[in-house]
Short mmCIF file of the C-alpha atoms (twelve columns), coordinates in Angstrom:
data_MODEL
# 
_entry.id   MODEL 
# 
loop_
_atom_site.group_PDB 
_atom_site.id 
_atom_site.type_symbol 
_atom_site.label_atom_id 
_atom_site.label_alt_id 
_atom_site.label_comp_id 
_atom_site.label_asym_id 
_atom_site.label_seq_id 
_atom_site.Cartn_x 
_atom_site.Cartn_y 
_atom_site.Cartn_z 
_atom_site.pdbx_PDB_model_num 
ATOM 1   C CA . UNK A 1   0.000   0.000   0.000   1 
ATOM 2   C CA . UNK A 2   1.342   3.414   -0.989  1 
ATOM 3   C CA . UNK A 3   0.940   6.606   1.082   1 
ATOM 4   C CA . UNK A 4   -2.372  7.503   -0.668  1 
ATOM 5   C CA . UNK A 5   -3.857  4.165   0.578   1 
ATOM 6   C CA . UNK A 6   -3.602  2.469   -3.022  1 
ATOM 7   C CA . UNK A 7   -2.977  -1.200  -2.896  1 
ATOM 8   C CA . UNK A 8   -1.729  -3.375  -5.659  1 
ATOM 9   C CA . UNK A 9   -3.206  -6.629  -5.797  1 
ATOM 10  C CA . UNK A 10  -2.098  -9.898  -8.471  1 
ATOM 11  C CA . UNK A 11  -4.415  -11.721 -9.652  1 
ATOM 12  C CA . UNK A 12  -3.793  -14.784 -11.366 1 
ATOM 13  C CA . UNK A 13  -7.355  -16.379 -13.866 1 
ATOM 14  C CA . UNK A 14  -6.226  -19.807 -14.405 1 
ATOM 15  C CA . UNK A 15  -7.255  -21.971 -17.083 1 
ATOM 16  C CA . UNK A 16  -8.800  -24.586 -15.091 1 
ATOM 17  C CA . UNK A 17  -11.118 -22.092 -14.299 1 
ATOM 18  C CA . UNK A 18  -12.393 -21.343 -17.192 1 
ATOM 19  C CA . UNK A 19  -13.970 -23.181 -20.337 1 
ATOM 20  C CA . UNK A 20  -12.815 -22.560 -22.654 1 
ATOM 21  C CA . UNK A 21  -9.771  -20.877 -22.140 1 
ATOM 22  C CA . UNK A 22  -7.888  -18.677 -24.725 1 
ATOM 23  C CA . UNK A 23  -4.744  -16.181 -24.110 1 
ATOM 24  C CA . UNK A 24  -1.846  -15.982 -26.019 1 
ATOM 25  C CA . UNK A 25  0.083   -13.920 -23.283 1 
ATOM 26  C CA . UNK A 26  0.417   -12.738 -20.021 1 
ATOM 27  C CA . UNK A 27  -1.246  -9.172  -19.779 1 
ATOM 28  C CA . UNK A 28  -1.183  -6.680  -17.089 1 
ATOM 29  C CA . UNK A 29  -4.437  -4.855  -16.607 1 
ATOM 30  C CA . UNK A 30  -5.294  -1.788  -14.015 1 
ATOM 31  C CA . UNK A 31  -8.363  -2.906  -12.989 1 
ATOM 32  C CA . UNK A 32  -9.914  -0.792  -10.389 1 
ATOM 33  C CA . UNK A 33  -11.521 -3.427  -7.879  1 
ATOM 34  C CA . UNK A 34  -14.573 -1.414  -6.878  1 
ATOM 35  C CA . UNK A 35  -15.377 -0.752  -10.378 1 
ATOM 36  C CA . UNK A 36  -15.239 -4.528  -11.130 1 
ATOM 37  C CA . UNK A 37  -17.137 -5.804  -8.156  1 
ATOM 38  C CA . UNK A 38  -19.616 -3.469  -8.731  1 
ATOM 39  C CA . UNK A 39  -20.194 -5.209  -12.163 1 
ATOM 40  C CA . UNK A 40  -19.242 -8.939  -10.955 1 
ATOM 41  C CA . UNK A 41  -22.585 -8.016  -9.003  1 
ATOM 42  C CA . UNK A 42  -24.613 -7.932  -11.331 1 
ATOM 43  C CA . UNK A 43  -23.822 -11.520 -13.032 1 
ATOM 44  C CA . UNK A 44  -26.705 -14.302 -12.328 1 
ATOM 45  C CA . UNK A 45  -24.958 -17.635 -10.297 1 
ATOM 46  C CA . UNK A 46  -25.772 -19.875 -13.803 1 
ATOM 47  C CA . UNK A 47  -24.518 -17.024 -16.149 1 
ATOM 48  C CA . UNK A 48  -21.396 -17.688 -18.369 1 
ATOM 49  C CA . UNK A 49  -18.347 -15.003 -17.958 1 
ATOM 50  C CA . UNK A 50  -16.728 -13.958 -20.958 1 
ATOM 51  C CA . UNK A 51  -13.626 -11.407 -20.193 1 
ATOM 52  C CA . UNK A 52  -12.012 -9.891  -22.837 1 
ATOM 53  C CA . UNK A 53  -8.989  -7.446  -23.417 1 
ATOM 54  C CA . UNK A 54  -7.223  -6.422  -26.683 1 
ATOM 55  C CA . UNK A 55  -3.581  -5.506  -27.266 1 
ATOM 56  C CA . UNK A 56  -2.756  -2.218  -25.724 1 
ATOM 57  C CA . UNK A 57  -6.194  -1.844  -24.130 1 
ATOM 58  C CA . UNK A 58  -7.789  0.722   -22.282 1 
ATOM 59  C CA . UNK A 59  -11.189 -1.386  -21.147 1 
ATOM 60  C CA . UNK A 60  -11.892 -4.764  -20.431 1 
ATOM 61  C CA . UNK A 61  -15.103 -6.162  -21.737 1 
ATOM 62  C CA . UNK A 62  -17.032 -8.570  -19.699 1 
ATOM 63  C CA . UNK A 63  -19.884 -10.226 -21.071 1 
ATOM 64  C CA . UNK A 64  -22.426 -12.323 -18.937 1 
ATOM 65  C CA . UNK A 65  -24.616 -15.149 -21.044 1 
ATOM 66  C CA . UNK A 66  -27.812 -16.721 -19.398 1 
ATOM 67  C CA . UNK A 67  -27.805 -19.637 -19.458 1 
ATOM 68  C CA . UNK A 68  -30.999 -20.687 -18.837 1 
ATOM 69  C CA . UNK A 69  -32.531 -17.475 -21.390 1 
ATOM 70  C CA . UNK A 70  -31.183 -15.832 -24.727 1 
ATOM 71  C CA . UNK A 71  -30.212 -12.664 -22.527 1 
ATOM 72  C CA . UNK A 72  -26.798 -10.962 -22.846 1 
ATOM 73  C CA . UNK A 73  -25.032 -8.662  -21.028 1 
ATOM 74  C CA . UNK A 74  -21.875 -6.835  -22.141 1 
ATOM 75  C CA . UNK A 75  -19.943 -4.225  -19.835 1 
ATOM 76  C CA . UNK A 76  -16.655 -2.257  -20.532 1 
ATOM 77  C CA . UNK A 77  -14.465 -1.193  -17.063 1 
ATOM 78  C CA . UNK A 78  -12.137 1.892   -18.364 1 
ATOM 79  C CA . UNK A 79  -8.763  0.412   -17.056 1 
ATOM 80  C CA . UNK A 80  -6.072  2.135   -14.697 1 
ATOM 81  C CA . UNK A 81  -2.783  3.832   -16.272 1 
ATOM 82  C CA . UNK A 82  -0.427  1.460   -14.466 1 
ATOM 83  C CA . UNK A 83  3.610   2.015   -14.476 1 
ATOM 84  C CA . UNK A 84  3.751   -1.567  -15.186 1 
ATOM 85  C CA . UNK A 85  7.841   -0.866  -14.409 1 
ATOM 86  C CA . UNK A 86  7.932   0.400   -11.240 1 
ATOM 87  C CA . UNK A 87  5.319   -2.165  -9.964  1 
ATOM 88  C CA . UNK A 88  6.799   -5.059  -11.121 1 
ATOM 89  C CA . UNK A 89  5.278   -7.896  -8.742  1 
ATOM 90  C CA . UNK A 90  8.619   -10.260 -8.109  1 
ATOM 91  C CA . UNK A 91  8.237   -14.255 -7.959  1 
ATOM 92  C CA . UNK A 92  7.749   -15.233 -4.464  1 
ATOM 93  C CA . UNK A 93  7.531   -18.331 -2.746  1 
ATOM 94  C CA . UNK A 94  4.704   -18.201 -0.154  1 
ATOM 95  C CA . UNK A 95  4.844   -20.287 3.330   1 
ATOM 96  C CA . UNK A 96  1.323   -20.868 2.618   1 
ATOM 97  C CA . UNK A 97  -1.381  -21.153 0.036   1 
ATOM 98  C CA . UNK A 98  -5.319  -20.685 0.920   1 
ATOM 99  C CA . UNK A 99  -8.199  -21.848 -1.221  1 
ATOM 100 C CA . UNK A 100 -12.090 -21.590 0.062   1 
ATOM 101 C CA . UNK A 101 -14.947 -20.759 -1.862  1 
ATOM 102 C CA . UNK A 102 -15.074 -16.743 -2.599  1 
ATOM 103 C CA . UNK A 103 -18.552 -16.792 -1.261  1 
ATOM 104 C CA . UNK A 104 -17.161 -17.846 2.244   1 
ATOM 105 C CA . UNK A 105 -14.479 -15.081 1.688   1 
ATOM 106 C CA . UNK A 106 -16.815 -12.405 0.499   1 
ATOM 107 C CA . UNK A 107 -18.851 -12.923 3.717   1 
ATOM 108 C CA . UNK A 108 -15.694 -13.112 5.907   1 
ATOM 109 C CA . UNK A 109 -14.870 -8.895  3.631   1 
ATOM 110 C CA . UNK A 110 -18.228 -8.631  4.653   1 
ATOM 111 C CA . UNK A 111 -17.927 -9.141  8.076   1 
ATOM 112 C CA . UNK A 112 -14.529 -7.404  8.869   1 
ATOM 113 C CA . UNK A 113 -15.621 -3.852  6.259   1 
ATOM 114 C CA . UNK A 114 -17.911 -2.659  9.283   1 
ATOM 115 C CA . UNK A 115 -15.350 -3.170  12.499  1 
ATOM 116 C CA . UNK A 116 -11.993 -2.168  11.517  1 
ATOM 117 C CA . UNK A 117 -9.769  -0.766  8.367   1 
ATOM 118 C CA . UNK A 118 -6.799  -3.800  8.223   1 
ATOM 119 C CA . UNK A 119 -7.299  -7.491  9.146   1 
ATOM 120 C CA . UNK A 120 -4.900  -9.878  10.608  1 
ATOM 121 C CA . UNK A 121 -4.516  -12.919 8.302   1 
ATOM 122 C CA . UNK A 122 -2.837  -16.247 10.013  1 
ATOM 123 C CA . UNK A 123 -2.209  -19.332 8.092   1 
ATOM 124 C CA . UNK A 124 -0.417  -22.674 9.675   1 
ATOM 125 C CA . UNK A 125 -1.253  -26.250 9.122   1 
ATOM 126 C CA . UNK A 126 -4.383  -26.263 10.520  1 
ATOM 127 C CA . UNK A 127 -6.170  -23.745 8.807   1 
ATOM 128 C CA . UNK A 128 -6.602  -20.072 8.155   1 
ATOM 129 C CA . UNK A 129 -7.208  -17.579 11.347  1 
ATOM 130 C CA . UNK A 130 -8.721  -14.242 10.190  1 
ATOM 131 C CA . UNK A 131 -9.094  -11.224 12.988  1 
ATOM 132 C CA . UNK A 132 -9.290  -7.326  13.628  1 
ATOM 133 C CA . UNK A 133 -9.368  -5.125  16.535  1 
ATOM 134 C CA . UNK A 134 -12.083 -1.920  15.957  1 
ATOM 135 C CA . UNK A 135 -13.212 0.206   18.230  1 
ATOM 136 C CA . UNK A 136 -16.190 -1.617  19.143  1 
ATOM 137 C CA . UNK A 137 -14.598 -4.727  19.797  1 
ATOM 138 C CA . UNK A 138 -12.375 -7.825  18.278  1 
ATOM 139 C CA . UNK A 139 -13.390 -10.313 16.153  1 
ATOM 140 C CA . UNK A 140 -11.613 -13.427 15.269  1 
ATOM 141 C CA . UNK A 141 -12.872 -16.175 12.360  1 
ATOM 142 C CA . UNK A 142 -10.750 -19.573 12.204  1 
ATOM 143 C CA . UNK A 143 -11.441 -22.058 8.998   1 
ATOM 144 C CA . UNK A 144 -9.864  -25.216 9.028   1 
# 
């Protein structure tokens, strides 16, 4: 986080996430989170997620398919102007990795947004030990 409270966050879309999958490089886009949660938001649990970037873009184009109508979607986020040099993310090798379903993390954002500004993230063998201190209290959330 910088001194105007800007974080940089990587984000890595796999391709076993996706079907199908198509990219024919690795590209860096300034995605402004808020922006794209606000439009993640509005995506139906059955709908199909198209994203799509060109070469040198300035918006990314989601598109969200019904699957269960004809009904499409299409949305394009204006992108950040990133100095992709001076933010160079380096290869790191983590002591841990976490995976749980984002609708157990998105409740666990949830919870946390309304008592305090920074969170206290613990991972060991057992599990993952989220907690904050606000002003009206502590609150503490263990997953194993």
């Amino acid at each position: 986080m910088d001194n105007s409270h800007v974080a940089l966050v990587s984000m890595m879309l796999k391709a076993e996430g996706f079907s199908p999958y198509h990219c024919d490089r690795n590209v860096a886009l300034g995605i402004n989170l808020v922006s794209l949660t606000k439009v993640l938001k509005a995506a139906q649990n059955e709908d199909i997620l198209t994203l799509k970037a060109k070469d040198s873009p300035n918006v990314i184009n989601l598109v969200f398919e019904s699957a269960e109508t004809d009904q499409l979607s299409e949305y394009d986020i204006k992108l950040m102007d990133i100095d992709q040099e001076h933010l160079a993310i380096p290869d790191t090798e983590y002591a841990a990795t976490v995976e749980m379903p984002s609708t157990e993390f998105q409740r666990i954002c949830a919870d946390l947004r309304n008592l305090s500004e920074s969170v206290m993230v613990e991972a060991n063998k057992d599990g993952v030990k989220f907690s904050c201190q606000g002003e009206i209290g502590n609150w503490l959330r263990e997953c194993v």
